[in-house]
C-alpha positions in Angstrom: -37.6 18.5 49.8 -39.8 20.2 52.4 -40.1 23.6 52.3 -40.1 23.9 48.4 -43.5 24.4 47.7 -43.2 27.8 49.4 -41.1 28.7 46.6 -43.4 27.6 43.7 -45.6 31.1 43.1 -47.5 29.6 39.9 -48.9 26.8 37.8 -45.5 26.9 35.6 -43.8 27.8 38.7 -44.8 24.2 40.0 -44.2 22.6 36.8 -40.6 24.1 36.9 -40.3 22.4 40.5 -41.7 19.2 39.2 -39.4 19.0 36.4 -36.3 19.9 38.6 -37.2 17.5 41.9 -37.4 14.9 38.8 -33.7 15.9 37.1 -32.5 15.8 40.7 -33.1 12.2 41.1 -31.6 11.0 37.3 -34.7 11.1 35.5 -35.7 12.3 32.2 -37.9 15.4 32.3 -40.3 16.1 29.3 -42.8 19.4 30.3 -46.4 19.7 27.8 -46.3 16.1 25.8 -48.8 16.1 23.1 -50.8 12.9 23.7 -54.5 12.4 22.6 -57.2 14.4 23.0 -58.9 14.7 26.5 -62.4 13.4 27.1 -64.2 16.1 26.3 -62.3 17.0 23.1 -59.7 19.2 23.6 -55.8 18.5 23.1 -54.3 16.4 25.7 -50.5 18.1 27.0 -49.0 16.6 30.2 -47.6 18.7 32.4 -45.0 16.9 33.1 -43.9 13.4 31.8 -40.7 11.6 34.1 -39.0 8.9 32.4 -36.7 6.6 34.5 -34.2 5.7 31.7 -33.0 2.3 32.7 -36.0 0.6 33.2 -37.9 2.4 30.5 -40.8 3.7 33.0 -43.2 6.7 32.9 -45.5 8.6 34.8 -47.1 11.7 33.9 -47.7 14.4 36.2 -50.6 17.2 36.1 -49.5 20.2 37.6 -52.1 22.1 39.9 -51.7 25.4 41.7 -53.8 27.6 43.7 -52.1 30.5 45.7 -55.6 32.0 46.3 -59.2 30.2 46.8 -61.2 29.9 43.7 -62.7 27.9 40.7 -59.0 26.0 40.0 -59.8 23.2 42.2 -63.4 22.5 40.3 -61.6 21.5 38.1 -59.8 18.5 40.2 -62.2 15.8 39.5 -62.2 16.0 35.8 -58.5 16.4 35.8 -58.7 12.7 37.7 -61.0 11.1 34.9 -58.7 12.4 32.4 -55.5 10.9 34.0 -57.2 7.3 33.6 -57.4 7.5 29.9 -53.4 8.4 29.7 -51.6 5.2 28.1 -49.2 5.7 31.2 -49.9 6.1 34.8 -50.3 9.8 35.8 -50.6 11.6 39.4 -52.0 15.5 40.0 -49.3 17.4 42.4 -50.5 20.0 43.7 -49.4 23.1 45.7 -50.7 26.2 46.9 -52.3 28.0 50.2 -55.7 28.6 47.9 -57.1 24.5 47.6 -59.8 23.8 50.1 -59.6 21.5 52.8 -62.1 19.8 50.9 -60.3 19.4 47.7 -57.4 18.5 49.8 -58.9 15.5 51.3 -60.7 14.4 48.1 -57.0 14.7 46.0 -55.2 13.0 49.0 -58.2 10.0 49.0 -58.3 9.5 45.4 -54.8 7.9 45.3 -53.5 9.7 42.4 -52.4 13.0 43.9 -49.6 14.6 45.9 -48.8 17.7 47.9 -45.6 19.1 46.2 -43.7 18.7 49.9 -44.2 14.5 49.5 -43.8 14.2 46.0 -40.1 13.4 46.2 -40.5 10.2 48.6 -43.7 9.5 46.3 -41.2 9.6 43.3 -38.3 7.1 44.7 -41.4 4.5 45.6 -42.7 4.6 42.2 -39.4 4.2 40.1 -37.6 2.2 42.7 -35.1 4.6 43.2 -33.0 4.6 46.9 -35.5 5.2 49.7 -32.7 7.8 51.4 -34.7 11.2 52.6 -32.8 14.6 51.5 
């Protein structure tokens, strides 16, 4: 899977590679599922939501790009609180030359994110799918 993030050009771009990496390996693929309100109000859409059919599990997956530095990645931390009210476990991926080092370490330390190019090996762990590398 390396080298596919310098494909992805855009937030839907990444969502599109999300969703694709995910059919690749047999799962379901579901992009923007209503679900709740976020905590300050608004209506809660999941980027992405991957269902692994024969054992019935989920994981939701905010999408975050940034080709280009800016106020995006302010964003992150609130995006993290939100994930932990989701009734299923959730991860920000992220991709893009314009997050911070920064940013990068604080996604990368929380536990709950992933650069685009590991998101595949993150993905067999987490469903229990074969541990072969492509």
């Amino acid at each position: 899977m390396a080298g596919r993030a310098a494909a992805v050009a855009s937030g839907d771009g990444l969502c599109k590679a999300v969703v694709a990496l995910g059919q690749s390996l047999g799962l379901q693929a579901r992009e923007q599922y209503r679900c709740g309100r976020r905590i300050w109000g608004a209506e809660r859409l999941i980027d992405v939501v991957l269902t692994h059919l024969e054992t019935h599990r989920r994981l939701g997956l905010e999408c975050k790009f940034q080709g280009t530095s800016g106020s995006a990645e302010e964003k992150i931390p609130a995006t993290i609180q939100d994930i932990a009210a989701w009734p299923i476990p959730g991860l920000v991926v992220f991709s893009g030359a314009g997050f911070s080092n920064n940013i990068r370490s604080f996604l990368i330390a929380s536990g709950r994110a992933v650069d685009l190019d590991d998101l595949e090996a993150w993905l067999r762990l987490f469903f229990g799918l074969d541990l072969q590398q492509s």
